[in-house]
Structure formats: C-alpha cells, structure tokens
LUMTOR-387693 format. One line per 10 residues: number of its first residue (from 1); their letters; for each residue x, y, z of N, C-alpha, C. Coordinates in pm, whole numbers, plus 50000, padded with zeros to 5 digits. Example, Ala and Ser with C-alpha at 12.3 -4.5 7.8 and 13.67 -1.06 7.14 Angstrom:
// LUMTOR-387693
1 = as = 51319 49431 50780 51230 49550 50780 51320 49670 50780 | 51285 49775 50708 51367 49894 50714 51290 50003 50787
***
This chain:
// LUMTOR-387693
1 = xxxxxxxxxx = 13124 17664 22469 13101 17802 22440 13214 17882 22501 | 13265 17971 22402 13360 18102 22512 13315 18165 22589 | 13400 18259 22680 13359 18295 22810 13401 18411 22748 | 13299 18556 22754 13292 18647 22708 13519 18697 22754 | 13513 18630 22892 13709 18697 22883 13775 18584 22814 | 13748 18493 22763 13836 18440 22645 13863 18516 22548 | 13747 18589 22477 13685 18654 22381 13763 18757 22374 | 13763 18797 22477 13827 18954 22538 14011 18906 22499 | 14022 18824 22542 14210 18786 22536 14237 18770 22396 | 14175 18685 22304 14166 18664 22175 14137 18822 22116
11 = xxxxxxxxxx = 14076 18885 22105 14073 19007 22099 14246 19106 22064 | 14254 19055 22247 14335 19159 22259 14476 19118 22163 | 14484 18951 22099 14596 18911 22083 14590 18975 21899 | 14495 18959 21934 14445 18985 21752 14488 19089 21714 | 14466 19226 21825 14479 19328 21798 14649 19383 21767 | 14735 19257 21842 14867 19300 21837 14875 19204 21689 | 14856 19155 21625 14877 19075 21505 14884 19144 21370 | 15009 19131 21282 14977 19177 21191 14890 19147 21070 | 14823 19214 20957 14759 19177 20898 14826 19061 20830 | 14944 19047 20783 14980 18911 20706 14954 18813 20860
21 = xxxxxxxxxx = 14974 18846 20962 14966 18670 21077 14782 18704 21047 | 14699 18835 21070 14570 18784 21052 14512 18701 20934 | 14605 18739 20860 14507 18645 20725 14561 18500 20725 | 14658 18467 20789 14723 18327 20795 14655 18279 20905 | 14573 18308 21009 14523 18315 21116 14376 18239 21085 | 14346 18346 20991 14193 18339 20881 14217 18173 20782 | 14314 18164 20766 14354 18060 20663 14343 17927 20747 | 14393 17952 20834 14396 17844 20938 14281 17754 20966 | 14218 17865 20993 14119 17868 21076 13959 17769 20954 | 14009 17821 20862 13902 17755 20679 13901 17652 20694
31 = xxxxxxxxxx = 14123 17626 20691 14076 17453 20660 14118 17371 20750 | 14089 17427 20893 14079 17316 20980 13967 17232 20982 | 13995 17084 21026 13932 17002 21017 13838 17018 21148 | 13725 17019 21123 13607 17083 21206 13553 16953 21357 | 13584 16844 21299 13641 16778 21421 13749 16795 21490 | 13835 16868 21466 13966 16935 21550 13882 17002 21613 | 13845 17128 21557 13754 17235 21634 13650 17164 21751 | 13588 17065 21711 13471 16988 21807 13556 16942 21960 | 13676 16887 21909 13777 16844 22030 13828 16975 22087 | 13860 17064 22035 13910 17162 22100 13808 17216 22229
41 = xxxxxxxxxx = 13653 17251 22124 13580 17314 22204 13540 17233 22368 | 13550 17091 22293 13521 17003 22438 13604 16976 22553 | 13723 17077 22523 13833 17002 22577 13838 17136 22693 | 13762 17269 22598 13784 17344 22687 13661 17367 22755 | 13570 17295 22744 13422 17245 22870 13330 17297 22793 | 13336 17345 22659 13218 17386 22578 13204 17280 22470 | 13119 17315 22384 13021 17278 22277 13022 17361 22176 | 13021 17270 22072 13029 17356 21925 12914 17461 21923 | 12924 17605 21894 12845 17739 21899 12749 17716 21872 | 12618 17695 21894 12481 17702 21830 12462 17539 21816
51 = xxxxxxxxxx = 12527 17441 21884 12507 17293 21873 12521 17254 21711 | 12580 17305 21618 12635 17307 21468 12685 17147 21483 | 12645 17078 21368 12731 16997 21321 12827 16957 21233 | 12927 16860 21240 13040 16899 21143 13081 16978 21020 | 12949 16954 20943 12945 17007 20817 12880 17191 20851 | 12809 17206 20924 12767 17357 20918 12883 17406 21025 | 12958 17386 21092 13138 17384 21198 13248 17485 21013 | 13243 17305 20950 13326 17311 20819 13295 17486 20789 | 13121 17440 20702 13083 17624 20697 13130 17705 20710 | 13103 17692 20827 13100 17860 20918 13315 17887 20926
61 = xxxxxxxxxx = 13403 17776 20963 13536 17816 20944 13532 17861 20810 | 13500 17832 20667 13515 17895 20572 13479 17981 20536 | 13355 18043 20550 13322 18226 20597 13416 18277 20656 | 13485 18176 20795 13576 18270 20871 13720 18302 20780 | 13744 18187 20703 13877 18212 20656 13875 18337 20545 | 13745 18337 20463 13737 18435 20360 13708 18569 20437 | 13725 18573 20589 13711 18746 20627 13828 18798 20610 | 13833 18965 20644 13970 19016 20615 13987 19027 20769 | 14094 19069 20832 14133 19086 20940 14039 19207 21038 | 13956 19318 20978 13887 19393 21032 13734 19312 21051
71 = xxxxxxxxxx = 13682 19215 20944 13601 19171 20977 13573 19086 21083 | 13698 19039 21115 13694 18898 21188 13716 19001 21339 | 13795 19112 21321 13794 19156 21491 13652 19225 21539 | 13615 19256 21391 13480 19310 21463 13368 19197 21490 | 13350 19086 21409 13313 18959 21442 13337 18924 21603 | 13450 18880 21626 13495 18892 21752 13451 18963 21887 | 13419 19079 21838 13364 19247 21910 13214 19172 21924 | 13151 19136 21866 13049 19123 21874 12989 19012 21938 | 13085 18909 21908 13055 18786 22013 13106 18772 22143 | 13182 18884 22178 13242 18905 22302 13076 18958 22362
81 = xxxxxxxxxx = 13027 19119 22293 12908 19179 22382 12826 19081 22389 | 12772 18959 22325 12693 18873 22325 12696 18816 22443 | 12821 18738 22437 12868 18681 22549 12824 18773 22698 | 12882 18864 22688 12823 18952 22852 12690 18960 22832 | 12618 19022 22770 12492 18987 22763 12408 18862 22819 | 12493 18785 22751 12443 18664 22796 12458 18624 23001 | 12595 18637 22980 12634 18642 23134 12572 18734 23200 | 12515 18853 23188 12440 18892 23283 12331 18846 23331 | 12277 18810 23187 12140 18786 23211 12124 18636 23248 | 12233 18560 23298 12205 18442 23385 12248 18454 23551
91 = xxxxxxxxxx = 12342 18571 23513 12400 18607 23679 12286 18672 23737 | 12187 18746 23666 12076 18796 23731 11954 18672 23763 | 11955 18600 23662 11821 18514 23674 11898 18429 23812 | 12005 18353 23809 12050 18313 23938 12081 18350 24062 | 12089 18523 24063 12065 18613 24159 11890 18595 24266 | 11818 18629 24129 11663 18581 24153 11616 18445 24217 | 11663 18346 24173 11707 18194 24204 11762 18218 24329 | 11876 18283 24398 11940 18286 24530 11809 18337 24582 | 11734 18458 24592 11657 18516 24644 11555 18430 24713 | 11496 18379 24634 11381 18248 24605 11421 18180 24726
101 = xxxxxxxxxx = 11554 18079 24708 11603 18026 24756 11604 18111 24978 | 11659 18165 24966 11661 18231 25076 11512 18249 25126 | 11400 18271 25052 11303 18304 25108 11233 18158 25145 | 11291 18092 25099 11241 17914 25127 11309 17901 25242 | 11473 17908 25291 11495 17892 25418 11411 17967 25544 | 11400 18121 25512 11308 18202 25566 11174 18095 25669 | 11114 18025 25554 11027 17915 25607 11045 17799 25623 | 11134 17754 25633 11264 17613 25718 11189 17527 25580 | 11222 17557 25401 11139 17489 25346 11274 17476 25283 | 11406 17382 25321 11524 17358 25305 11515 17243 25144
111 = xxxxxxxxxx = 11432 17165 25119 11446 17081 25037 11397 17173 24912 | 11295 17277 24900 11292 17354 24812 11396 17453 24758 | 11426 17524 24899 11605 17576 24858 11701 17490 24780 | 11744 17409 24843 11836 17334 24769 11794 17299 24578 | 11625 17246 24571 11630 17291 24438 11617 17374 24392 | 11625 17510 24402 11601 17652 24360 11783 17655 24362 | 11852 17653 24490 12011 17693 24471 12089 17610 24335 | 12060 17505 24300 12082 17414 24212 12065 17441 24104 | 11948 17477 24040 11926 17537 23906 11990 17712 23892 | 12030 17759 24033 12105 17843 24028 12242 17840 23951
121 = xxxxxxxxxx = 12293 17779 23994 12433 17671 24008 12456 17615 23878 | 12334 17567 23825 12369 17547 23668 12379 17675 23590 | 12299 17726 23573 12319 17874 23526 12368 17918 23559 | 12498 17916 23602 12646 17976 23608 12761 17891 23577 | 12724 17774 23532 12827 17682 23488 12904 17728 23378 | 12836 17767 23255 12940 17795 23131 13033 17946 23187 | 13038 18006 23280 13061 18126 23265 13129 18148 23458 | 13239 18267 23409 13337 18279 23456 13352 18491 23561 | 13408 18484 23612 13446 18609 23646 13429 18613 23817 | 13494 18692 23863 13486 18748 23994 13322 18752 24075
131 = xxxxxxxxxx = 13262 18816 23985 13151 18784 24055 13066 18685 24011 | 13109 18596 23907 13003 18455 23898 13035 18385 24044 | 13224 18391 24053 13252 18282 24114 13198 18319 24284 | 13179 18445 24336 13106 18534 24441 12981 18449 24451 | 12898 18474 24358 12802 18409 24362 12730 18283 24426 | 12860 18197 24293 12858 18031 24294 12903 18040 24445 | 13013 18072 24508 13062 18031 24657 12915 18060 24757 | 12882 18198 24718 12705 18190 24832 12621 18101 24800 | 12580 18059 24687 12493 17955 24662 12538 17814 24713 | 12700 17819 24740 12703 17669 24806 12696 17680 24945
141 = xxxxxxxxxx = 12800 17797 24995 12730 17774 25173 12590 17763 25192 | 12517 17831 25118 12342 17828 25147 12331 17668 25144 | 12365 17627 24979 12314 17518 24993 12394 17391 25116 | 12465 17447 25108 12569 17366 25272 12501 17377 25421 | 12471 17502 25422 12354 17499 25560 12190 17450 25522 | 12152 17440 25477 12049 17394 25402 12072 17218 25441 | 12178 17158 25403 12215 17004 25461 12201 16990 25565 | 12287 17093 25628 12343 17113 25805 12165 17083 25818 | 12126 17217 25844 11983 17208 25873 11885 17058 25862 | 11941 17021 25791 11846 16871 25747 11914 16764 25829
151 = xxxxxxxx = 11997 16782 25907 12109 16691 25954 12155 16594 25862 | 12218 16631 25770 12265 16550 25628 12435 16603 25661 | 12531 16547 25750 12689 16603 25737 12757 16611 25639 | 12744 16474 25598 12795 16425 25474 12742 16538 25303 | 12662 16542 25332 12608 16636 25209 12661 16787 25224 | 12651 16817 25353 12671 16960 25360 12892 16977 25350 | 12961 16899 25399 13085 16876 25325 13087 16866 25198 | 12988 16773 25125 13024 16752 24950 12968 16914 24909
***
C-alpha cells in the first residue's frame, strides 16, 4: 500500500508534467504487465490495493490508462486523503493501545503490556511520518522496560 507522502510526491511530480508526458504516463501505466505492478508493490513493502488479483490489477491499470490527466490527479487527490485518513485513524487506535499499555505497567501487569504495545506496533507498520516514527520509538522503550522489568536482558536489547 502507499504511504499517504508517496502519494503526496507522485502528486507533486504529476503536477509538474505535461499533459502529452501525462497521457504517456496513463499509457504506461494500461499496458503494464500487472505482475510488474505486483513486484513493484512488494518490493516497496506493500500489497496489491484492495488484495486485487492479477486480472482485476490488469483492470483497474486500464481504467487508469483511459483517464485524462485531470482525472488521474484528482484520482490521486483522493487516495492521498484516504491514505491520511487512514493513518490517523491507526496512529490514534495505537495511541489508545500505548495508553492501555501504560496502564498495565501502572499494575506491574508487564506481560499484558507487551501484548497491547505489539498490536500497537503493528498498526503502524504500513505507514510513515514524524510522528508514526515518535510513536513507534515510545512503544519500544516501553516495550524495552517492560523486559528490563521481567529480567529478560536479552529481549529488552532486541
């Protein structure tokens, strides 16, 4: 999946593009071979959009190639707000998750933290920014003293 600032860069490149590179862009994009696209997406730690398989991948590039250049940036526009959307609303649920978590150390209930910080931790995996990565770094010292606490050394280093 993109990271709503991929989205954002692609965007911005689009925006300097002229309409003849957008429609060659659009063209490209039709008849690529949708296992290219599958390698690409994996290569960059995501998964084809909506778990699509080859043939609905094929699809959906050929809708993309038949847009005009305004459709596809506003396309774009739209899967960017998705994207934050989305990212908030996991940076918050893992916010909630830290909370949890903290209120389990509160009661030296360290093996529950650690699974509460964890499912934190996944829900911030696809996704990127200043304050995911804020986040992700508190959720590991927690979960690092959380080891300490258990006298686990070795764990609280990994």
């Amino acid at each position: 999946m993109f990271s709503p600032e991929m989205l954002k860069a692609a965007q911005g490149m689009m925006a300097n593009m002229s309409p003849e590179d957008m429609q060659k862009m659009t063209q490209m994009a039709a008849n690529m071979d949708p296992s290219v696209m599958d390698n690409m997406m994996k290569n960059m730690g995501g998964a084809a959009p909506g778990g699509m398989d080859s043939s609905q991948m094929k699809e959906q590039m050929q809708r993309i190639g038949q847009m005009s250049p305004d459709e596809l940036k506003s396309s774009m526009s739209q899967a960017q707000t998705q994207m934050g959307g989305q990212k908030q609303y996991m940076y918050n649920a893992s916010m909630q998750l830290k909370n949890e978590g903290n209120d389990h150390i509160k009661a030296q209930k360290y093996s529950e933290a650690l699974g509460v910080y964890s499912k934190a931790l996944e829900n911030l995996k696809p996704f990127s920014g200043d304050d995911i990565s804020q986040l992700r770094l508190s959720l590991l010292l927690n979960s690092a003293m959380c080891h300490l606490k258990q006298n686990d050394p070795a764990r609280t280093v990994e």
